[in-house]
C-alpha positions as CSV (number, residue, x, y, z in Angstrom):
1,X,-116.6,176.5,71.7
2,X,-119.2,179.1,71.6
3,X,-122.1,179.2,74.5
4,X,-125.2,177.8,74.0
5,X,-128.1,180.9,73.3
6,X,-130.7,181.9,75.7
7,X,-133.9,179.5,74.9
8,X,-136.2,181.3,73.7
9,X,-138.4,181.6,76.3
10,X,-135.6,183.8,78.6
11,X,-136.5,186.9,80.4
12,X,-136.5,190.2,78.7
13,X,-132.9,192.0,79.4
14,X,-132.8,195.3,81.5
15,X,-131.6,198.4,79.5
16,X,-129.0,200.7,81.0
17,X,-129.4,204.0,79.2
18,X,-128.6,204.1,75.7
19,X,-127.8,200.9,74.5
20,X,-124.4,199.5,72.9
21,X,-124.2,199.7,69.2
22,X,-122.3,197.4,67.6
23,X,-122.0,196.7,63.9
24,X,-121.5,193.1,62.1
25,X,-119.8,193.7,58.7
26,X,-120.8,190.1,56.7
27,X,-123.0,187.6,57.8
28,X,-121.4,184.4,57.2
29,X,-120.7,181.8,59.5
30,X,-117.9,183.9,61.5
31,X,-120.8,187.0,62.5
32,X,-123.1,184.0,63.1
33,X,-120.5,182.8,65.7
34,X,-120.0,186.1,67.1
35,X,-124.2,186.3,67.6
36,X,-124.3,183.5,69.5
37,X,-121.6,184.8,71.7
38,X,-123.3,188.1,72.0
39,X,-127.1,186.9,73.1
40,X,-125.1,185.9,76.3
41,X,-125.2,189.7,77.5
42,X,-126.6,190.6,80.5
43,X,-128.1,193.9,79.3
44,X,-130.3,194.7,75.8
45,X,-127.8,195.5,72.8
46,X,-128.7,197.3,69.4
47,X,-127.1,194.7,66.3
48,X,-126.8,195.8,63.0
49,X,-125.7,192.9,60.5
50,X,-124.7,194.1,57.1
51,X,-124.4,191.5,54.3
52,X,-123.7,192.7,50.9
53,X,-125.3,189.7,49.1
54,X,-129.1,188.2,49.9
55,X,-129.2,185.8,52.4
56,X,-127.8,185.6,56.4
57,X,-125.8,183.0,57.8
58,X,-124.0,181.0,54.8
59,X,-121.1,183.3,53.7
60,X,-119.3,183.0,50.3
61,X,-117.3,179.3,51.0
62,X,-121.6,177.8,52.1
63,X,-124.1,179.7,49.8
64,X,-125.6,178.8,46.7
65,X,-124.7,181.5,44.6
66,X,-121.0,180.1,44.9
67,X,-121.0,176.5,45.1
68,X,-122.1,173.7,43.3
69,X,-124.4,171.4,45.1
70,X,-121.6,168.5,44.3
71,X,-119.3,170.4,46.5
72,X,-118.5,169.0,50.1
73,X,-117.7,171.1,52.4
74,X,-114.1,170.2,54.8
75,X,-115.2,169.8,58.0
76,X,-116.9,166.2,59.6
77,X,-120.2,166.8,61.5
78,X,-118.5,165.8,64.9
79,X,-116.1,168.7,64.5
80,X,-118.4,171.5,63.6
81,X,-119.0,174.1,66.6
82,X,-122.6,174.3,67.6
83,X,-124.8,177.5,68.1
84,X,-127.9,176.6,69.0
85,X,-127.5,172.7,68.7
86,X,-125.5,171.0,66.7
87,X,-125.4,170.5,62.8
88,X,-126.8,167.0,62.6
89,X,-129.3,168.0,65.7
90,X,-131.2,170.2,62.9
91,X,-130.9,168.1,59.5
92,X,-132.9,165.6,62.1
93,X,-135.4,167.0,62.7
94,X,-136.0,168.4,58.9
95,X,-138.9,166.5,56.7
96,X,-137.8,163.7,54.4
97,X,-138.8,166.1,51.2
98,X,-136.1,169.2,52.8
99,X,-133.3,166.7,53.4
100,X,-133.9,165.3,49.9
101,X,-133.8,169.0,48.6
102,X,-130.0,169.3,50.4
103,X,-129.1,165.9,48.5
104,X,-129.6,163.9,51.8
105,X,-131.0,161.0,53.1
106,X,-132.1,159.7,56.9
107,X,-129.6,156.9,56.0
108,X,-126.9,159.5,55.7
109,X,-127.0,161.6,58.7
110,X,-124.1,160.4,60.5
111,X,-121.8,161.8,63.5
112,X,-118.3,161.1,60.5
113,X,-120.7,162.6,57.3
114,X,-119.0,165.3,55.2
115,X,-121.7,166.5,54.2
116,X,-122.5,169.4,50.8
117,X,-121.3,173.2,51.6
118,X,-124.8,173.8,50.8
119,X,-126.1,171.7,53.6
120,X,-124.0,173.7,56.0
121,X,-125.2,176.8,54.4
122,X,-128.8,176.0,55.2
123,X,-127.7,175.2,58.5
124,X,-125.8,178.6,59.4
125,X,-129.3,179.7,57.9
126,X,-131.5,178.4,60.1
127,X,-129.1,179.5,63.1
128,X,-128.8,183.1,62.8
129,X,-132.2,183.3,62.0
130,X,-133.2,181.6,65.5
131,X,-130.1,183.6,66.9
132,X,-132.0,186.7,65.5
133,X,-135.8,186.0,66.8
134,X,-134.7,184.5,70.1
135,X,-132.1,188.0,70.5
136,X,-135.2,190.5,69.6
137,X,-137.5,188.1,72.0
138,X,-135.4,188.9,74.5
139,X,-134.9,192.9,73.8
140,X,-132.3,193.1,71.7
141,X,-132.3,195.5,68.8
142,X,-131.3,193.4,65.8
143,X,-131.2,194.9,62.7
144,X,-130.4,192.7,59.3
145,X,-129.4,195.1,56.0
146,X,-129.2,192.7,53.3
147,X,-127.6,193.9,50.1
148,X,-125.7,196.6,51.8
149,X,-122.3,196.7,50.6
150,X,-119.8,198.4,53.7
151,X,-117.8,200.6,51.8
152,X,-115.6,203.2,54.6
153,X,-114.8,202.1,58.8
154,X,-113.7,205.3,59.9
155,X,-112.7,205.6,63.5
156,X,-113.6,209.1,65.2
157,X,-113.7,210.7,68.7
158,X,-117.6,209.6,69.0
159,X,-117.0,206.0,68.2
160,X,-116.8,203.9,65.0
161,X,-118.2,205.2,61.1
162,X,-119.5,202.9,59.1
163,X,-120.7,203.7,55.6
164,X,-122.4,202.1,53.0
165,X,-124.2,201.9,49.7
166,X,-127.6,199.5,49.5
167,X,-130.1,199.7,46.5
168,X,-132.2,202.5,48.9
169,X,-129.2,204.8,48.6
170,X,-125.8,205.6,50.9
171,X,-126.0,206.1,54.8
172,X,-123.4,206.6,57.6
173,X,-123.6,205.3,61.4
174,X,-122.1,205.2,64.4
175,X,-121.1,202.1,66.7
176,X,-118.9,201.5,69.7
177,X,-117.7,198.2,68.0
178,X,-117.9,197.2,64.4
179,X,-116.6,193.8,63.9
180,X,-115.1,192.9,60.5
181,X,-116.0,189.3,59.6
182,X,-115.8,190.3,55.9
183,X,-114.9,186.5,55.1
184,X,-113.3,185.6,52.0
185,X,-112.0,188.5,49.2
186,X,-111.6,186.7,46.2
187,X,-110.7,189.2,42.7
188,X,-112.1,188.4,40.1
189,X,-109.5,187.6,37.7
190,X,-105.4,187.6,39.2
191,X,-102.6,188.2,37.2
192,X,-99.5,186.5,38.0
193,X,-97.5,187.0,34.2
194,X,-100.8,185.4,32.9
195,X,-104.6,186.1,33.2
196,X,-105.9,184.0,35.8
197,X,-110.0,183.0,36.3
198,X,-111.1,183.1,40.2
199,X,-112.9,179.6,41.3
200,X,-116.0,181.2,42.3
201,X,-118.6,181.6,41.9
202,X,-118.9,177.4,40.7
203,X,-121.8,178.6,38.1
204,X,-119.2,180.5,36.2
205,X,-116.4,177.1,36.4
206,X,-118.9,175.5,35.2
207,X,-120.2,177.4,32.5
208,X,-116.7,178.0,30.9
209,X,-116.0,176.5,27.1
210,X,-112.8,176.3,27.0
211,X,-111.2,172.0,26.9
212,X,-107.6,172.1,28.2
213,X,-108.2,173.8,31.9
214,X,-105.2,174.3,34.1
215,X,-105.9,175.0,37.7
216,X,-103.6,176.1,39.9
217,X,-103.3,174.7,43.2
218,X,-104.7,171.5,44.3
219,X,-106.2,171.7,47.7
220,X,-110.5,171.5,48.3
221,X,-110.4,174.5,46.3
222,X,-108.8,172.9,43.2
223,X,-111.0,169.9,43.8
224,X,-113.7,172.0,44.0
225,X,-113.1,173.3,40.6
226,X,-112.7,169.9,38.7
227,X,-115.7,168.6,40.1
228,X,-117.8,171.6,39.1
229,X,-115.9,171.4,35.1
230,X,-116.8,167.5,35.3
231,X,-119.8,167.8,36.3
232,X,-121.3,169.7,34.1
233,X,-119.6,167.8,30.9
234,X,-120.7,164.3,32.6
235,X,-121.3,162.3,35.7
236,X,-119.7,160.4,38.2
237,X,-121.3,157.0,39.7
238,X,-123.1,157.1,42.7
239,X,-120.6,155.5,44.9
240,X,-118.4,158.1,43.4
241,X,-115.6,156.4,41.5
242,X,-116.3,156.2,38.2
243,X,-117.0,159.1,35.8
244,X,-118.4,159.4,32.5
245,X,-118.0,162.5,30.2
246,X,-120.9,163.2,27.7
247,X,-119.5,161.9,24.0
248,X,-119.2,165.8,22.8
249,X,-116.7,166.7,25.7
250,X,-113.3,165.7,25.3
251,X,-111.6,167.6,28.3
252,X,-108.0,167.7,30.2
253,X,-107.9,169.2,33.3
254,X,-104.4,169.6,35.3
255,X,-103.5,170.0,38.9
256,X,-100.6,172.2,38.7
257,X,-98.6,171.8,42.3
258,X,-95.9,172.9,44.4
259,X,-94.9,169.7,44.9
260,X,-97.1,167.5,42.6
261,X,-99.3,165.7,45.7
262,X,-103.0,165.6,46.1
263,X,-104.1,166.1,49.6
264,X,-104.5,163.5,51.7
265,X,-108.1,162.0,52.8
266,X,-109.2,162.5,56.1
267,X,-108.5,159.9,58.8
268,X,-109.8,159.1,61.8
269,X,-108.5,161.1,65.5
270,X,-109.9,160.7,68.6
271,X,-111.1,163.5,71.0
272,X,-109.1,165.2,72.6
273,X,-105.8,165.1,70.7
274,X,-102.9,164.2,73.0
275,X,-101.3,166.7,74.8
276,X,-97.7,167.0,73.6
277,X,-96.5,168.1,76.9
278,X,-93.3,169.5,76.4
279,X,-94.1,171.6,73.4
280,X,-97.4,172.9,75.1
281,X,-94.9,174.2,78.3
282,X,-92.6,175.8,75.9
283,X,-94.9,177.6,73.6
284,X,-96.0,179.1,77.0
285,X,-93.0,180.6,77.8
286,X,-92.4,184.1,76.8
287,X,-89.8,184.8,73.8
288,X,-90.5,180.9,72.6
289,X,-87.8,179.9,69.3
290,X,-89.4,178.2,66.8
291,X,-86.1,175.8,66.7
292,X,-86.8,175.3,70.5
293,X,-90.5,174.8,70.0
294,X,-89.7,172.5,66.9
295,X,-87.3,170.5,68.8
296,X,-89.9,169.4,71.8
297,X,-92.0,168.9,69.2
298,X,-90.0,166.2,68.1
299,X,-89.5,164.7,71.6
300,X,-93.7,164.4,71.5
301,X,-93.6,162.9,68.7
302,X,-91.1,160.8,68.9
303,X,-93.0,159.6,72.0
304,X,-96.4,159.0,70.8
305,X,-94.9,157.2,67.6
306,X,-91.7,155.7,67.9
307,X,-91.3,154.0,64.5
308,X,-93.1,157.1,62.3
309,X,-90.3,158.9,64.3
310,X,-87.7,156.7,63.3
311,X,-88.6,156.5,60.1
312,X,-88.2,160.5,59.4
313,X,-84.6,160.3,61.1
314,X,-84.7,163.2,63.5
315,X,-84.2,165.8,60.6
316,X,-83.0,169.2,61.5
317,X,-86.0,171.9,61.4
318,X,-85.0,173.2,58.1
319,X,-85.4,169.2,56.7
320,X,-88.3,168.3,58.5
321,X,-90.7,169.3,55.7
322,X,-88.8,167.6,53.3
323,X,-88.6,164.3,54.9
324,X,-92.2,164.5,55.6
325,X,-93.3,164.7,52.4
326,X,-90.7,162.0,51.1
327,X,-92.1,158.8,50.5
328,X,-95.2,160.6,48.8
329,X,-92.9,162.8,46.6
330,X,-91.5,159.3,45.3
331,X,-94.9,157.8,44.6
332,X,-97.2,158.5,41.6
333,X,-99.8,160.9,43.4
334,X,-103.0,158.8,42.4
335,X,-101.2,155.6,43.5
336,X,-100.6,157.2,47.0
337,X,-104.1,158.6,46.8
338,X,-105.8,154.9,46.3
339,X,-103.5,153.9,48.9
340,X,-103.8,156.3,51.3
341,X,-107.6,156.5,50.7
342,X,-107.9,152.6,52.0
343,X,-105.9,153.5,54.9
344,X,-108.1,155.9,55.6
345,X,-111.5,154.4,55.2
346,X,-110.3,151.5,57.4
347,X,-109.0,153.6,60.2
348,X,-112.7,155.6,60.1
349,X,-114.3,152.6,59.9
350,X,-112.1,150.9,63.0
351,X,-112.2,154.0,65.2
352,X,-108.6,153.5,65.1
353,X,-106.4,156.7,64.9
354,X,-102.9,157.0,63.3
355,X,-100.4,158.5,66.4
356,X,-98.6,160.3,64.2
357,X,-101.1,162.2,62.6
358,X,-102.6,162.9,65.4
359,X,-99.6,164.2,67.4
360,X,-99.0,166.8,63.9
361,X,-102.7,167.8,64.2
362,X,-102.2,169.0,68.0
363,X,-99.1,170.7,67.4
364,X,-100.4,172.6,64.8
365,X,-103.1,173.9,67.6
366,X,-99.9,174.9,69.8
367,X,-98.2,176.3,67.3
368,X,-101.2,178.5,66.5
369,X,-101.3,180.0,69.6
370,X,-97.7,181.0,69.4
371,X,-97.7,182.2,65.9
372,X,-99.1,185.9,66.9
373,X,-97.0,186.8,69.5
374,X,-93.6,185.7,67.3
375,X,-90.9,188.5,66.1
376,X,-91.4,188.8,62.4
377,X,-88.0,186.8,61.8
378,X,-89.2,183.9,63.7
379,X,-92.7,183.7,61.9
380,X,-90.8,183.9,58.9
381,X,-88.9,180.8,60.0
382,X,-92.2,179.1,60.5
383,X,-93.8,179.8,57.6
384,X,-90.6,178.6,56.0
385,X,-90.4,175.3,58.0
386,X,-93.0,174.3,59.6
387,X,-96.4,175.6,58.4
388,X,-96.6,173.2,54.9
389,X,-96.3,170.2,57.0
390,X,-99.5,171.9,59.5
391,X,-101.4,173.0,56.3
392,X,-100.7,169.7,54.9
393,X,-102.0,167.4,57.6
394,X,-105.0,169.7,58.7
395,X,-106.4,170.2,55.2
396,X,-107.2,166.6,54.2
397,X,-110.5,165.8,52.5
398,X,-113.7,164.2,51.9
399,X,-112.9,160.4,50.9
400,X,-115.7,161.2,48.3
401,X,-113.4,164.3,47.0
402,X,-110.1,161.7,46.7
403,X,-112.8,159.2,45.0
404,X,-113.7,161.5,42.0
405,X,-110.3,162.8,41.9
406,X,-109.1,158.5,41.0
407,X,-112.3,158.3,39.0
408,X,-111.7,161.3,37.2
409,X,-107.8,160.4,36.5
410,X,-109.1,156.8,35.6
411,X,-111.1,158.1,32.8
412,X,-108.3,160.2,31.6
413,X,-109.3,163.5,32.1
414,X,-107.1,164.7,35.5
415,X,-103.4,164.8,35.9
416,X,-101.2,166.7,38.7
417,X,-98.0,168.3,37.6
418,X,-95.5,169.5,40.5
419,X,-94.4,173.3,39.3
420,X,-92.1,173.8,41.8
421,X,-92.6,177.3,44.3
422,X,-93.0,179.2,41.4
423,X,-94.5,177.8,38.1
424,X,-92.9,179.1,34.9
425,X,-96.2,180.3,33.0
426,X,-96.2,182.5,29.4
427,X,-98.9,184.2,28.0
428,X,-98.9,183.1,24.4
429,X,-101.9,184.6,22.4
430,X,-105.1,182.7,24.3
431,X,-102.8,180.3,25.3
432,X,-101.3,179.9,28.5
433,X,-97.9,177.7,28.2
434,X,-96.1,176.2,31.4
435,X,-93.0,176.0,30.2
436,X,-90.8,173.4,32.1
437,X,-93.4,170.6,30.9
438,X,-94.2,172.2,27.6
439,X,-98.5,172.2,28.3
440,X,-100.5,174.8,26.9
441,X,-104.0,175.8,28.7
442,X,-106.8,177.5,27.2
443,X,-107.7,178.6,30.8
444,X,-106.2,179.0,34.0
445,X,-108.0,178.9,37.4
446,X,-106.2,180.5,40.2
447,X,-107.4,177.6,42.9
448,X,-104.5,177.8,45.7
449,X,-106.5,179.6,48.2
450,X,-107.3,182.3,50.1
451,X,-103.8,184.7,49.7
452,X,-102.9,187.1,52.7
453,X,-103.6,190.3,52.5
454,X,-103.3,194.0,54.7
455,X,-106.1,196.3,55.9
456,X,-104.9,198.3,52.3
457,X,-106.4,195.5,50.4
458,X,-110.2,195.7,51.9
459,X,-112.1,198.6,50.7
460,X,-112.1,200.3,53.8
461,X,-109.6,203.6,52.9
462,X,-110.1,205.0,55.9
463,X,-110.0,202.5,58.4
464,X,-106.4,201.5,56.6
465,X,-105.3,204.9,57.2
466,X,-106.6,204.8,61.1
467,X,-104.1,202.1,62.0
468,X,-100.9,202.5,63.5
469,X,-98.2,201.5,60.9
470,X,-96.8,198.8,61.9
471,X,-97.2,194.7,61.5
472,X,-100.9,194.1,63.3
473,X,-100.2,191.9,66.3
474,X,-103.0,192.9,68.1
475,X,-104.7,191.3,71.0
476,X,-108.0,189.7,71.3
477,X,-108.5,190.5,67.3
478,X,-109.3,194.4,68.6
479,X,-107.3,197.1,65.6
480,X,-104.4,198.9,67.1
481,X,-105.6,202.6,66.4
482,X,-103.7,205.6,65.5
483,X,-106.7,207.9,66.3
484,X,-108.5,208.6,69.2
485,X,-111.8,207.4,69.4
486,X,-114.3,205.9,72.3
487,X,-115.0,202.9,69.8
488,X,-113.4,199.6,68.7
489,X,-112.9,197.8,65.5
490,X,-112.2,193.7,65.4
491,X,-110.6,192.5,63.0
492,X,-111.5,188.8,61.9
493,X,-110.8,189.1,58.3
494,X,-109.5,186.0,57.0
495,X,-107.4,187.5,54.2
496,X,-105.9,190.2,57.0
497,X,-105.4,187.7,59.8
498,X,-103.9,185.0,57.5
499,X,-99.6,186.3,58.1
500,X,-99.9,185.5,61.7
501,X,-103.3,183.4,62.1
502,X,-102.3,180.7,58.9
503,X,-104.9,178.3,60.3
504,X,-107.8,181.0,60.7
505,X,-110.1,179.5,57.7
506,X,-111.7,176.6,59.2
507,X,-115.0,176.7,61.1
508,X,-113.4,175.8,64.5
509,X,-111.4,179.1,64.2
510,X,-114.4,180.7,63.1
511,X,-116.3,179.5,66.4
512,X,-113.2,180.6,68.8
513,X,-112.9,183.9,67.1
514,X,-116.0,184.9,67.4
515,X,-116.6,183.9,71.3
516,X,-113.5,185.4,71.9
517,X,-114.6,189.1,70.3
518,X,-118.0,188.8,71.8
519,X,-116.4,188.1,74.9
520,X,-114.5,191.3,74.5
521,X,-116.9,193.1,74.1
522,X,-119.3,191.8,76.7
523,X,-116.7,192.8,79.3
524,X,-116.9,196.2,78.8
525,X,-120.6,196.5,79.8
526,X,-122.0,198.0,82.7
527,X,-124.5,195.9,84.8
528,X,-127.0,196.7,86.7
529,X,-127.7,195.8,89.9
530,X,-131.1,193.6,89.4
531,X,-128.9,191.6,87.0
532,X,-126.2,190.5,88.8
C-alpha cells in the first residue's frame, strides 16, 4: 500500500546540491502510484512526467478517449489503493451535478460499488494533480509534458537519455532514473492468419458497420467490447438485464473461447485472505518446485475447504486445471453464468465468503511472489499448470457485466463458442471463417488481453540494445544493464513484466510496484543532517 502524501501544508524540503532527476515515462495510474511514493523524500527532487496523450493520471485502461462511459472498471472500491485518500473519500465530497456527470448517484457510492473506468479516471485525475501541487508546495521540481511521445531510453556514462518528439519539436535529457510505466501497448490491428481490429479505443468498436462481429477472447476486455457494439445499436434496462436493439440493427456477436466459459462474477472475500501456511513457508525457501509449492497448496486448501477439496479428487498438478474447470465445462456457459451470478449476489449481500475461492485468491498472491525468481523450466510449468486457474479466479467481474452479458444472450444477439488453444480461423475475401464450427465474421476483434512482450517490442531501440541478453529477472523492477552508466532504468511495463509478473495488470500491483520503485530510489539519497 502506498504512503499517504505530505498534507499540503508540510515544510519546504532542504536541497543538497544539485538535485535528483528522475524521469516518469506515462502518466497513468502506475506513475501516479510511483508520485505518491516519491513526495515521501526527505530532500527536494526535480520530476519530469511525460504523457504522450492530453490528460495526467487516467492511462489508456481509465480515460475517455478509450472507454465508453458504459464500461466498468474491475476492481471494487474497498480494494483500490489510496493516494491521497481513498476513491470513495473523493466522489463524496464532489457536487451532486459532477457525480451525475460520472453517471453516479449519492445513493450509489458504496464501499462493494464497481464503479465506470471513467469514474476511476477522474479520480487518478484529481490525485496526481494534488500529488503535483502539494510536491511543488513543498520544493519539488515537477515538470508535466503533455503530448510528448518518449521515443529513445539510452543509458550512458552520465546517467539515463531520454528523447522525445512533442508538437514544439524533439529534445533530449538526462536523468539518474527514468521509470518506464508505459502501461498498456495495444497495435492497432494483429494478424494472427487473419486481420484482427484492436478493442480500443471503444469510439472506434462502436462506430464499426459491420453485423456478424467475432471477438476473440472473453474476459472484461471482450465484455468490454460487446457492451460498447450493443450500446450503440440499442439499450439495456436500467437494472441491466434486458436489452433492446434499435429495429434497423440485426446483430450477432460471438465470444470465441479457449474453453467456451464466461468469467465468473465477483464474490465476496474477506480481509485479509487466510494465510495458507504451508505454501507461504515453501515459496520462501530458496530453489522452491512448482510441484512442491502446488502440492502444499493443496494441503491449504484441502484445509480451509474440505468438501470443495473432495470434490476435485486431489488431481495431480498437471490435472488440477482441468478438474477445476469441470463442472463449468459441462454446463451451458449462460446457465452457469445465471447461476453463479445468484451465488454471487447472495454471498455479497450476506458478507459471507466462499473458502475455496478465497484460499485460490491467496495462493495466487504467493505464487506471485515466487514466479520471478523461478528457472525458466519451472515458470514454464506454471504457466502450463497453474496460472489459468489464478487468472481465472482473480479476473471475475462486475455482476452488472455478467447481467448484460444474460441480457444480451436473452435477446439473441451473444453466443460463446470454446475454440480450443488455438482457433482455426481463414481469411476468406472480407470474411473471416472459423472453421471447426463453420461461422463466418465480417470482423474480428482481438479482445484476449494484454499479450507479453520484450524490451524489443517498445520503441525504445536503444534501451533494448543496453540490456544484457538474457531473460530479465531483475530485482526491485531496476533493468539489468549491459553498459556503464551512473543512472537507472525501472522497468514497470506491463506488456514486458507480463512472462514472469502474469498478475502485474491490476491496480493493486500497480500500487505495490510503484512504492516499491520509489522506494528504490529514495534509498539512494543523501540526507542532510537538519533532516534526519
Amino acid at each position: 500500500m502506498p504512503p499517504k502524501p505530505a498534507p499540503r501544508t508540510a515544510s519546504r524540503l532542504p536541497a543538497t546540491g544539485p538535485l535528483r532527476r528522475i524521469a516518469l515515462i506515462g502518466a497513468g495510474p502506475t506513475a501516479v502510484y510511483t508520485l505518491s511514493g516519491l513526495m515521501q523524500s526527505p530532500v527536494a527532487l526535480e520530476i519530469d512526467i511525460f504523457e504522450s496523450g492530453r490528460q495526467i493520471g487516467p492511462g489508456m485502461p481509465y480515460s475517455e478517449e478509450m472507454n465508453d462511459p458504459a464500461m466498468l472498471s474491475n476492481i471494487g472500491s474497498r480494494e483500490l489503493p489510496p493516494v491521497i485518500g481513498t476513491l470513495n473519500e473523493w466522489l463524496r465530497e464532489l457536487p451532486v451535478d459532477q457525480l451525475g456527470r460520472l453517471g453516479l448517484t449519492e445513493a450509489m457510492l458504496d464501499e462493494d460499488s464497481f464503479y465506470p473506468r471513467l469514474t476511476l479516471g477522474a479520480w487518478f485525475t484529481a490525485q496526481m494533480a494534488e500529488l503535483i501541487a502539494r510536491g511543488r508546495g513543498r520544493g519539488h521540481r515537477i515538470e508535466v509534458r503533455l503530448r510528448h511521445r518518449v521515443t529513445d531510453i539510452a543509458p550512458r556514462p552520465d546517467g539515463i537519455h531520454v528523447s522525445w518528439q512533442s508538437p514544439d519539436g524533439s529534445g533530449t535529457a538526462t536523468y539518474d532514473d527514468a521509470v518506464l510505466a508505459t502501461g498498456h501497448a495495444w497495435p492497432d490491428r494483429t494478424d494472427a492468419g487473419v486481420q484482427m481490429i484492436s478493442p480500443w479505443p471503444a469510439e472506434k468498436i462502436a462506430r464499426m458497420a459491420q453485423d456478424r462481429i467475432g471477438v476473440l477472447g472473453s474476459s472484461l476486455s471482450a465484455i468490454d467490447v460487446a457492451v460498447a457494439v450493443a450500446s450503440a445499436r440499442g439499450r439495456f434496462s436500467k437494472d441491466q438485464t434486458r436489452y433492446e436493439a434499435r429495429p434497423s440493427r440485426d446483430f450477432t456477436l460471438t465470444l470465441l473461447s479457449r474453453k467456451g466459459l464466461l468469467p465468473e462474477a465477483d464474490y465476496w472475500y474477506d480481509l485479509p485472505l487466510p494465510e495458507m501456511p504451508r505454501l507461504a513457508k515453501l515459496a520462501n525457501l530458496p530453489g522452491a518446485k512448482v510441484a512442491a509449492a502446488y502440492d502444499a497448496f493443496l494441503e491449504d486448501l484441502t484445509e480451509a475447504d474440505p468438501d470443495y477439496a473432495a470434490a476435485l479428487g486431489a488431481p495431480p498438478l498437471e490435472g488440477f486445471a482441468e478438474a477445476y474447470f469441470a463442472r463449468r465445462m459441462d454446463c451451458d456457459p449462460f446457465d452457469w453464468a445465471e447461476r453463479n451470478l445468484r451465488e454471487a449476489e447472495e454471498g455479497v449481500e450476506q458478507r459471507r465468503a466462499t473458502p475455496w475461492r478465497s484460499a485460490v485468491l491467496r495462493a495466487h498472491e504467493i505464487f506471485e511472489e515466487m514466479l520471478p525468481g523461478l528457472p525458466e523450466a519451472e515458470l514454464k510449468r506454471f504457466h502450463a499448470t497453474l496460472r489459468p486457474v489464478f487468472v481465472d479466479c482473480y479476473a471475475c467481474v462486475p455482476h452488472d457485466s455478467i447481467r448484460r452479458m444474460l441480457a444480451l444472450h436473452a435477446a439473441g444477439h451473444l453466443n460463446v463458442v470454446a475454440t480450443g488453444e488455438t482457433p482455426k480461423l481463414r481469411q476468406e475475401g472480407k470474411e473471416i471463417a472459423l472453421d471447426d464450427e463453420g461461422l463466418r465474421f465480417d470482423a474480428l476483434v482481438d479482445a484476449r488481453g494484454q499479450q507479453a512482450m520484450s524490451l524489443k517490442d517498445l520503441p525504445f531501440p536503444s534501451l533494448a540494445k543496453a540490456t544484457l541478453p538474457k531473460p530479465l529477472r531483475f530485482e526491485d523492477y531496476i533493468l539489468p544493464l549491459a553498459v556503464p552508466t551512473t543512472g537507472r532504468v525501472h522497468c514497470l511495463a506491463l506488456p514486458v513484466l507480463l512472462r514472469r509478473h502474469p498478475f502485474a495488470q491490476g491496480l493493486v500491483n500497480a500500487a505495490e510496484m510503484g512504492a516499491e520503485t520509489a522506494r528504490a530510489i529514495l534509498v539512494t539519497l543523501a540526507v542532510p543532517e537538519a533532516a534526519e
